[in-house]
LOLUM-988500 format. One record per residue: x, y, z negated of N, C-alpha, C, O in turn. Coordinates in steps of 0.02 Angstrom, whole numbers, padded with zeros to 5 digits, always signed. Atoms other than C-alpha are relative to their C-alpha. Layout:
// residues N
XYZXYZXYZXYZ
...
This chain:
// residues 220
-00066+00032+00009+05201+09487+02450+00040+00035-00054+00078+00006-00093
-00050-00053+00046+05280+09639+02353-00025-00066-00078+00018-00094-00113
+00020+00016+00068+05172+09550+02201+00044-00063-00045+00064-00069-00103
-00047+00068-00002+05264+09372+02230+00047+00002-00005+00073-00045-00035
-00063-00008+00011+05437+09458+02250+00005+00010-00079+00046-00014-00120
-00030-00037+00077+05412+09551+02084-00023-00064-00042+00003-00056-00098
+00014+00058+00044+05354+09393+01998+00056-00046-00005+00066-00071-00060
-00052+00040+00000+05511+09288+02054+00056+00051-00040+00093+00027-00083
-00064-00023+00041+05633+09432+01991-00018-00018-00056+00029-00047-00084
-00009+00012+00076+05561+09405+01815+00013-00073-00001-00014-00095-00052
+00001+00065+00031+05607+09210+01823+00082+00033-00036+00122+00077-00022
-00069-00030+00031+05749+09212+01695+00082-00051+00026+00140-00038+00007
-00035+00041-00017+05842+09055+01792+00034+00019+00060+00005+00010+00113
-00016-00034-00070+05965+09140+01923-00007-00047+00056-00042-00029+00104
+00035+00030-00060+05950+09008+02041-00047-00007+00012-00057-00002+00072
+00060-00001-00043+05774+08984+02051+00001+00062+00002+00007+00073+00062
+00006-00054-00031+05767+09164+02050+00013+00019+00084-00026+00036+00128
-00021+00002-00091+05859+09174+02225-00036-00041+00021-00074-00016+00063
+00019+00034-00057+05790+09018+02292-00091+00018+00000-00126-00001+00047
+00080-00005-00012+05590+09081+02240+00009+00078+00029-00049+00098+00029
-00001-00040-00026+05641+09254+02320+00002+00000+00081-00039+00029+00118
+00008+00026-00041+05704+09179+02467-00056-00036+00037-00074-00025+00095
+00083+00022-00010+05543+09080+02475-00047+00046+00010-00088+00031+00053
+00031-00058+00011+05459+09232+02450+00010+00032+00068-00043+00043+00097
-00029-00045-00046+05550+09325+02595-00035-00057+00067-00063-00038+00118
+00003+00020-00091+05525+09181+02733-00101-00021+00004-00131-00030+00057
+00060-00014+00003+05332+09171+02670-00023+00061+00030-00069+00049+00070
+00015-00070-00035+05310+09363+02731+00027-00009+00058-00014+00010+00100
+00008-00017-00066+05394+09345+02888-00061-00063+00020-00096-00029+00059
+00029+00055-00007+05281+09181+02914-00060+00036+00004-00090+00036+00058
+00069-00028-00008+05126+09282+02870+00007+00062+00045-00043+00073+00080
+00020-00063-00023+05168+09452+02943-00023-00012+00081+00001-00051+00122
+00071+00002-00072+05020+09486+03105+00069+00029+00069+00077+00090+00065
-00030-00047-00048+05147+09541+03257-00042+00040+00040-00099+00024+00057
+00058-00031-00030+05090+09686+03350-00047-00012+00044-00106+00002+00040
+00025+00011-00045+05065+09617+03507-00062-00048-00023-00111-00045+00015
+00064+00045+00003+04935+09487+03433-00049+00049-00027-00108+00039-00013
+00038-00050+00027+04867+09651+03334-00058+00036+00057-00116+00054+00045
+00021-00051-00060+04823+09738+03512-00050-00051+00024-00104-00030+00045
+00041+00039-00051+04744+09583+03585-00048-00046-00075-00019-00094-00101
+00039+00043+00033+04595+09513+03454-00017-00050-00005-00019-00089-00053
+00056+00069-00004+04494+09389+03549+00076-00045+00023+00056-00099+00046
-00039+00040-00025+04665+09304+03600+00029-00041-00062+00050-00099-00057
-00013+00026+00036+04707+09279+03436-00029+00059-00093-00044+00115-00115
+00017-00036+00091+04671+09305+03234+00031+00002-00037+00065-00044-00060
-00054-00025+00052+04754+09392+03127+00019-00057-00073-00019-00035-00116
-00014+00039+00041+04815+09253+02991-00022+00048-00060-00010+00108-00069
+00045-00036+00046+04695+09272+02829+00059-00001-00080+00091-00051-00098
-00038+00011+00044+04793+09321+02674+00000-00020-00050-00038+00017-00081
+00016+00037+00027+04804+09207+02550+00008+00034-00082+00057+00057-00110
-00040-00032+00088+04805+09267+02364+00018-00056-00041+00018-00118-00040
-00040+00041+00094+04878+09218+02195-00046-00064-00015-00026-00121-00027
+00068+00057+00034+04707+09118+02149+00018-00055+00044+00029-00113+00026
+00014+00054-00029+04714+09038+02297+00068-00057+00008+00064-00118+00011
-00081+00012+00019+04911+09003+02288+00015-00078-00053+00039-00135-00050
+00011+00066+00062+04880+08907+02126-00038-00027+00000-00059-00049-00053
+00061+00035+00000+04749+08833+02184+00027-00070+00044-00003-00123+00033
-00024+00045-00021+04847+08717+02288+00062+00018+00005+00080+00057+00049
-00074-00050+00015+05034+08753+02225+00040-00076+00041+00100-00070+00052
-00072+00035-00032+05123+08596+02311+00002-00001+00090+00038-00038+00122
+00003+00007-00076+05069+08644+02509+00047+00052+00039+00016+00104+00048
-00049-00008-00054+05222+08705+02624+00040+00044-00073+00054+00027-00130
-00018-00025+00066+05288+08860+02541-00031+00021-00040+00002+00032-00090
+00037-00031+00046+05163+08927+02451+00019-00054-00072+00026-00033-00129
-00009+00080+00026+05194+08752+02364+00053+00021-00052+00055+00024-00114
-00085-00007+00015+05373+08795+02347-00004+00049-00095+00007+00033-00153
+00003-00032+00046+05334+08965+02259-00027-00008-00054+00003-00005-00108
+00036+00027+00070+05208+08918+02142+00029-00041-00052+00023-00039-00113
-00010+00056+00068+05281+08782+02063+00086+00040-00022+00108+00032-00079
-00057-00062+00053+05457+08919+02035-00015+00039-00053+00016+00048-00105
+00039-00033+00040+05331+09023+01968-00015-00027-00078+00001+00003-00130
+00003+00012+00043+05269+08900+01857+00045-00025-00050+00037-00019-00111
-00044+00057+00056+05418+08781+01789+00017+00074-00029+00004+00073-00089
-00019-00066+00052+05474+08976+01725-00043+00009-00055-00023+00030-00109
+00059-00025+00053+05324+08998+01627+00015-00033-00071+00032-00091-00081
-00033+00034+00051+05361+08983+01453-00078-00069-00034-00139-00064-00045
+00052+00055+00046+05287+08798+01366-00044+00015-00038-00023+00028-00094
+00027-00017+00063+05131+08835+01275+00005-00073-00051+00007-00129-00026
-00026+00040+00069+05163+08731+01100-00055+00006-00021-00087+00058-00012
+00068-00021+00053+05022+08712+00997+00029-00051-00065+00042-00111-00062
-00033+00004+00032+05092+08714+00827-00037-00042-00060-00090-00021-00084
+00032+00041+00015+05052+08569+00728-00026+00032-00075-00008+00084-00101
+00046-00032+00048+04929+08579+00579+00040+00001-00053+00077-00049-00049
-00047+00013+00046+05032+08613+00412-00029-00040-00045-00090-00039-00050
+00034+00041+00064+04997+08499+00271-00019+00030-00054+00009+00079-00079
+00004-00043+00033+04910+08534+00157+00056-00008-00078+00098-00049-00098
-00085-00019+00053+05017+08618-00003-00023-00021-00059-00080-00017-00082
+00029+00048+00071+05032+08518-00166+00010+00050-00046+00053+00095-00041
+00012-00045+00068+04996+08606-00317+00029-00020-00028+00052-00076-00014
-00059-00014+00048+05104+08643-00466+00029-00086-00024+00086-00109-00027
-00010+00048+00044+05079+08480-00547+00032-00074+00029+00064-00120+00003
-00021+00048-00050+05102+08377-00384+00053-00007+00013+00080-00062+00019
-00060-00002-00021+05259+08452-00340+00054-00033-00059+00103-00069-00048
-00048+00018+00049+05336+08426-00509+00013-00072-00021+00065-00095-00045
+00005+00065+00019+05274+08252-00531+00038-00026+00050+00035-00013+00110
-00048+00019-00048+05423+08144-00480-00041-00082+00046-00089-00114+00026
+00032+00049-00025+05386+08002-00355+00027-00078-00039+00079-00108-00053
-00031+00079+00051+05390+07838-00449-00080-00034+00029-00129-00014+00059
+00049+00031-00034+05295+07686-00430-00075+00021-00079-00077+00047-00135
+00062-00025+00032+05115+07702-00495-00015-00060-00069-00013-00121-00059
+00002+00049+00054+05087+07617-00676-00064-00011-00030-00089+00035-00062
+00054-00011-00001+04935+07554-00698+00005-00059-00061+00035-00113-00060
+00017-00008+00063+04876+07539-00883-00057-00062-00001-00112-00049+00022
+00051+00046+00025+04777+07374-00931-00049+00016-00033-00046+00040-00090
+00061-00010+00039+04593+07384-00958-00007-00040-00059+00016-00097-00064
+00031+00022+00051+04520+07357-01119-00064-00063+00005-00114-00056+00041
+00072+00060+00000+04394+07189-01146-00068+00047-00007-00079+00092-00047
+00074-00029+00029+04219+07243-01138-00015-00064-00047+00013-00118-00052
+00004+00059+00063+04131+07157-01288-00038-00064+00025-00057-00104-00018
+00017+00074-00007+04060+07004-01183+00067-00016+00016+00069-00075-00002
-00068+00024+00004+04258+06979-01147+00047-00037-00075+00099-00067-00088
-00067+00014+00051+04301+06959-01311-00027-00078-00045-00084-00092-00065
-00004+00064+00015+04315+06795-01375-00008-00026-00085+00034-00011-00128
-00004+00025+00061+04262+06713-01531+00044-00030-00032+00062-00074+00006
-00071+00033+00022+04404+06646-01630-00012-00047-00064-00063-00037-00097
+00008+00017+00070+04424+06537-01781+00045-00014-00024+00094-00026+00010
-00041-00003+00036+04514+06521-01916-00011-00027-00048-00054-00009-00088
-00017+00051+00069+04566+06375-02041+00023+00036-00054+00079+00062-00049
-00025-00027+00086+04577+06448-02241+00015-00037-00046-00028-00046-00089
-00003+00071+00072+04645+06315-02364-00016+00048-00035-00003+00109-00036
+00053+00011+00073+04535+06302-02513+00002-00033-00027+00010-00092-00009
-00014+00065+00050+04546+06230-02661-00093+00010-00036-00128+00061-00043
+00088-00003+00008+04353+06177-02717+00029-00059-00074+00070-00104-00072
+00000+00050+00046+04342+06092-02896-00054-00028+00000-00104-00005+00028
+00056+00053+00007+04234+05940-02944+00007+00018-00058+00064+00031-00078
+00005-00019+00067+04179+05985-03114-00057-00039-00018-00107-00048+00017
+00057+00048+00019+04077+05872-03218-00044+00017-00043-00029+00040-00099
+00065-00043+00026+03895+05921-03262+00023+00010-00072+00021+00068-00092
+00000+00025+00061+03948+05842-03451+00057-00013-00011+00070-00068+00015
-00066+00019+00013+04149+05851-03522+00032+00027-00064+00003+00072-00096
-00027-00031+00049+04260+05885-03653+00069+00012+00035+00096-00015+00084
-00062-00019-00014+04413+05975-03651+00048+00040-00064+00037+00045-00124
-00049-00038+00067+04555+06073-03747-00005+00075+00012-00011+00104+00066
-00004-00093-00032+04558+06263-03754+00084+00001+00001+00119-00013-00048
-00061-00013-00009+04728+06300-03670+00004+00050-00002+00063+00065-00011
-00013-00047+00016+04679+06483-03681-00043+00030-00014-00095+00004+00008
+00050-00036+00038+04574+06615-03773+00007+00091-00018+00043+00124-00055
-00019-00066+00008+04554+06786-03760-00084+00047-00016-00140+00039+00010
+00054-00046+00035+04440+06925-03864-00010+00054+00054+00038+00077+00086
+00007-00029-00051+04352+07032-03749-00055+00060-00049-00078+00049-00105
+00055-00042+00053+04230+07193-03809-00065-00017+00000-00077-00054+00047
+00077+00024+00022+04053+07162-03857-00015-00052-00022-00070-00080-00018
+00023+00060+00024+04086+07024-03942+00005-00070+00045-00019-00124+00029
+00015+00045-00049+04121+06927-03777+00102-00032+00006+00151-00003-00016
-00063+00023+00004+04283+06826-03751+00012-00056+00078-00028-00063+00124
-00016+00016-00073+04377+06724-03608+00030-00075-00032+00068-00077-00081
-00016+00087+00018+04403+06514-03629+00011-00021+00065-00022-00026+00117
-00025+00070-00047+04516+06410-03539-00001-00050-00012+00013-00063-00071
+00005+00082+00025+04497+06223-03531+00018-00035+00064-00005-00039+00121
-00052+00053-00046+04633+06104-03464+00034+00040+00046+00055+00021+00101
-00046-00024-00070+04720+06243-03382-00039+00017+00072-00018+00049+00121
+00051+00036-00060+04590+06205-03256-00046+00057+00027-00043+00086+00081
+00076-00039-00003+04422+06309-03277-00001+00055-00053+00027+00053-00108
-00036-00054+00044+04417+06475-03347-00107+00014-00017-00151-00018+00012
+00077-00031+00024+04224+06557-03426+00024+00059-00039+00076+00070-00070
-00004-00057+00030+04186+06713-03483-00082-00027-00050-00134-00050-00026
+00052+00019+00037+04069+06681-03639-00012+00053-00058+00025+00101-00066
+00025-00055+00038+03976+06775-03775+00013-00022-00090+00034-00078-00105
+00002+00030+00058+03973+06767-03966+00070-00020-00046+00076-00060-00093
-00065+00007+00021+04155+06781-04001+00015-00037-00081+00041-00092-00092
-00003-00019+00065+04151+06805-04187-00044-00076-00035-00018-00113-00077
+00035+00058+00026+04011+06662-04224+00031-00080+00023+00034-00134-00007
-00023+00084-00024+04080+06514-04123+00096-00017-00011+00125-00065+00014
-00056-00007+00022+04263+06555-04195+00058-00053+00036+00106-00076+00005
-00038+00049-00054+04344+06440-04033+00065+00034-00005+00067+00095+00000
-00066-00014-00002+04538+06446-04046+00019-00031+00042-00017-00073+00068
-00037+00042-00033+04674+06388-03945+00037-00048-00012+00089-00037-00043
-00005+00057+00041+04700+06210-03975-00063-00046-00019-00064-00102-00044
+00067+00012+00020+04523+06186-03996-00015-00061+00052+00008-00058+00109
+00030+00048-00035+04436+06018-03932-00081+00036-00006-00112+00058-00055
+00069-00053-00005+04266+06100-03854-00036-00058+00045-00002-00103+00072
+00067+00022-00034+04117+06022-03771-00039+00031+00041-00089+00061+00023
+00027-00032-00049+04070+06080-03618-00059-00040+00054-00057-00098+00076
+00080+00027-00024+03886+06062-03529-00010+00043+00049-00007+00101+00031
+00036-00035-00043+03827+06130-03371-00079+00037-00029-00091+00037-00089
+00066-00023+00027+03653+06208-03398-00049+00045+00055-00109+00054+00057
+00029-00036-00074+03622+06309-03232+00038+00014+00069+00099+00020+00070
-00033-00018-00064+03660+06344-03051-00014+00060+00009+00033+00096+00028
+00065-00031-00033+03530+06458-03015+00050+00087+00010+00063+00101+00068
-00032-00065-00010+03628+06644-03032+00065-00024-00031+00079-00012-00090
-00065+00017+00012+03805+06560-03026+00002-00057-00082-00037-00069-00128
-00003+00058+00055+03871+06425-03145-00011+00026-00072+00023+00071-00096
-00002-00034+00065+03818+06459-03310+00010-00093-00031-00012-00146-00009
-00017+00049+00072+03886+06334-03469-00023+00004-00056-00037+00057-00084
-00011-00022+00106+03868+06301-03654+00037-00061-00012+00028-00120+00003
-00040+00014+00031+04013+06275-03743-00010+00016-00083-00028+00067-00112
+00003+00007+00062+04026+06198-03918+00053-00011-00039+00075-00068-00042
-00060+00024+00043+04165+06205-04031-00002-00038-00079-00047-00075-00098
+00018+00042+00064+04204+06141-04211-00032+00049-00043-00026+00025-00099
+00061-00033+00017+04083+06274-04276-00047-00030+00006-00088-00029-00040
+00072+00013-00025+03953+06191-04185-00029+00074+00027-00053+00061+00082
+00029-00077-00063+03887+06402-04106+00009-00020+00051+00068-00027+00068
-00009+00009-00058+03852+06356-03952+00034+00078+00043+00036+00135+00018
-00031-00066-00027+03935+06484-03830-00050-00002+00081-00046-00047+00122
+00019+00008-00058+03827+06525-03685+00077+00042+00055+00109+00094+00046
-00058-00061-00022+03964+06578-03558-00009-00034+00105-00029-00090+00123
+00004+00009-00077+03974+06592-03330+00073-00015+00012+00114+00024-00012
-00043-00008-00027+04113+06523-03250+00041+00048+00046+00013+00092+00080
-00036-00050-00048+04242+06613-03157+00059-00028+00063+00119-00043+00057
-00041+00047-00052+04293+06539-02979+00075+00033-00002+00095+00084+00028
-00080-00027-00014+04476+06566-03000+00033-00022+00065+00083+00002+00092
-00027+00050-00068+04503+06450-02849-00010+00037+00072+00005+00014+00127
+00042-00026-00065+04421+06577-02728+00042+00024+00031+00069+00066-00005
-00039-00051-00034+04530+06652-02601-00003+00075-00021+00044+00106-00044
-00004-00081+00002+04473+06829-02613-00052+00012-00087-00108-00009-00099
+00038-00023+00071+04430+06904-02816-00003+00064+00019+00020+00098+00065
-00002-00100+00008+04401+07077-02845+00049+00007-00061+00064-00041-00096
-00058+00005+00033+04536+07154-02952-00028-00024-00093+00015-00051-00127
+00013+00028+00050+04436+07113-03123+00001-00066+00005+00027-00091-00044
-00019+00108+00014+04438+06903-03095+00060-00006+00008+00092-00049-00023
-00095+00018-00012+04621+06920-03035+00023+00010-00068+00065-00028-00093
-00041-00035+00070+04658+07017-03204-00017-00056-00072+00012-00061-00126
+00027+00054+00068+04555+06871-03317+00018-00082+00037+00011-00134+00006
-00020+00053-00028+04614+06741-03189+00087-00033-00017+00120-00084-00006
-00096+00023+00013+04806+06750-03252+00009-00031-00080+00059-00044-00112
-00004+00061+00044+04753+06652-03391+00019-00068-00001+00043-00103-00046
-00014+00073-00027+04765+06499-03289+00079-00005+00028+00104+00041+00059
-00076-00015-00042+04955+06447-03233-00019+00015+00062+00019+00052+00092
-00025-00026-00059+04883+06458-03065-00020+00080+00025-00020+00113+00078
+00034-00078-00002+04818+06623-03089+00054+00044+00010+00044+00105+00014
C-alpha cells in the first residue's frame, strides 16, 4: 500500500490527489488480515495481495478501479510528434509561389506544314524573228557591249567595235538557241552580226551584276 500512497502524492491535481489517497487509505483497511482471522487458518484465508500488474490489469473493478484510473488520467499524454516536412532548399524557398507557366512546345518536323506562296511574275512572249529600235547601248570590256530594244529586252553581246550598233539604231533580231539560255543574233546597219544572250530582267531575284546592267531598262 505504502507504494500506492506514494504514487498518489506525486499526482500533481490536488483533488485527485486527496480523493486517490483516500482511496488508497480505505483499500488498506479493506485488505488488512485481522488478527483474530490470523490465529485461526482453516476458518479462514488470509486475503491474497494484489499487486500493481495485477491492479492495471483490471483498473475499473471496485477500488482498485478507482485508484488506477487516478493513477492513470495523471500520467502525462504520450504525443508522438508528427513527422517534419521535409526542408526546401535554397532555390525552393526563394522561388515565389506563382502560378506555373508552361512554355509552348515546338512543332516536330512532321507538324510543320507545307505552305505556299503566290509570286507575281512578269514572263515575256518574245518573237523567235523581230525588229526593233536600240533604246539603249552600252560599251562593256573585251570588246563586249549591252543592247536594249523597245525598252523591253536587254542582251549582252560581243563585237562592239565591228557591228558599230548605236542608239537609235533599227536592228534585227533572231533567236538562234535555247539550249544554255537564250542566245540571239543581232544585225545592225553594218550588217556584223552580233552574237549576244539575253538577260531576264523580268526575274524576281538577279544577282547584283544583272540588277547593275538591268537599269538600262525604265523598269530596271
Amino acid at each position: 500500500m505504502c507504494e500506492l500512497q506514494a504514487r498518489c502524492v506525486g499526482i500533481e491535481n490536488a483533488e485527485q490527489r486527496q480523493e486517490c489517497l483516500a482511496a488508497a487509505e480505505t483499500l488498506r483497511r479493506t485488505l488488512a488480515v485481522p488478527e483474530a482471522l490470523e490465529a485461526e487458518p482453516a476458518r479462514a484465508e488470509a486475503p491474497k495481495a494484489v499487486t500493481a500488474a495485477e491492479a492495471e490489469a483490471e483498473p475499473r473493478r471496485g477500488i482498485w478501479g478507482r485508484v488506477t484510473g487516478l493513477l492513470k488520467r495523471d500520467r502525462p499524454q504520450s504525443t508522438t510528434a508528427p513527422e517534419p516536412l521535409p526542408a526546401q532548399t535554397a532555390d525552393q524557398a526563394a522561388e515565389p509561389m506563382s502560378d506555373t507557366t508552361i512554355e509552348p512546345q515546338e512543332p516536330t518536323l512532321s507538324e510543320v506544314a507545307i505552305t505556299r506562296t503566290t509570286v507575281d511574275r512578269t514572263v515575256l512572249e518574245i518573237p523567235e524573228h523581230f525588229t526593233g529600235e536600240v533604246t539603249a547601248q552600252r560599251k562593256l570590256v573585251r570588246d563586249r557591249q549591252l543592247i536594249a530594244v523597245d525598252d523591253r529586252v536587254l542582251f549582252e553581246g560581243d563585237v562592239w567595235r565591228e557591228s558599230k550598233i548605236r542608239k537609235g539604231d533599227r536592228v534585227e533580231v533572231q533567236k538562234v538557241s535555247s539550249l544554255f539560255g537564250e542566245r540571239y543574233r543581232i544585225i545592225g546597219p553594218s550588217k556584223r552580226a552580233v552574237t549576244a544572250n539575253r538577260i531576264r530582267c523580268e526575274r524576281v531575284e538577279l544577282n547584283t551584276d544583272d540588277r547593275r546592267k538591268c537599269a538600262l531598262l525604265p523598269d530596271g
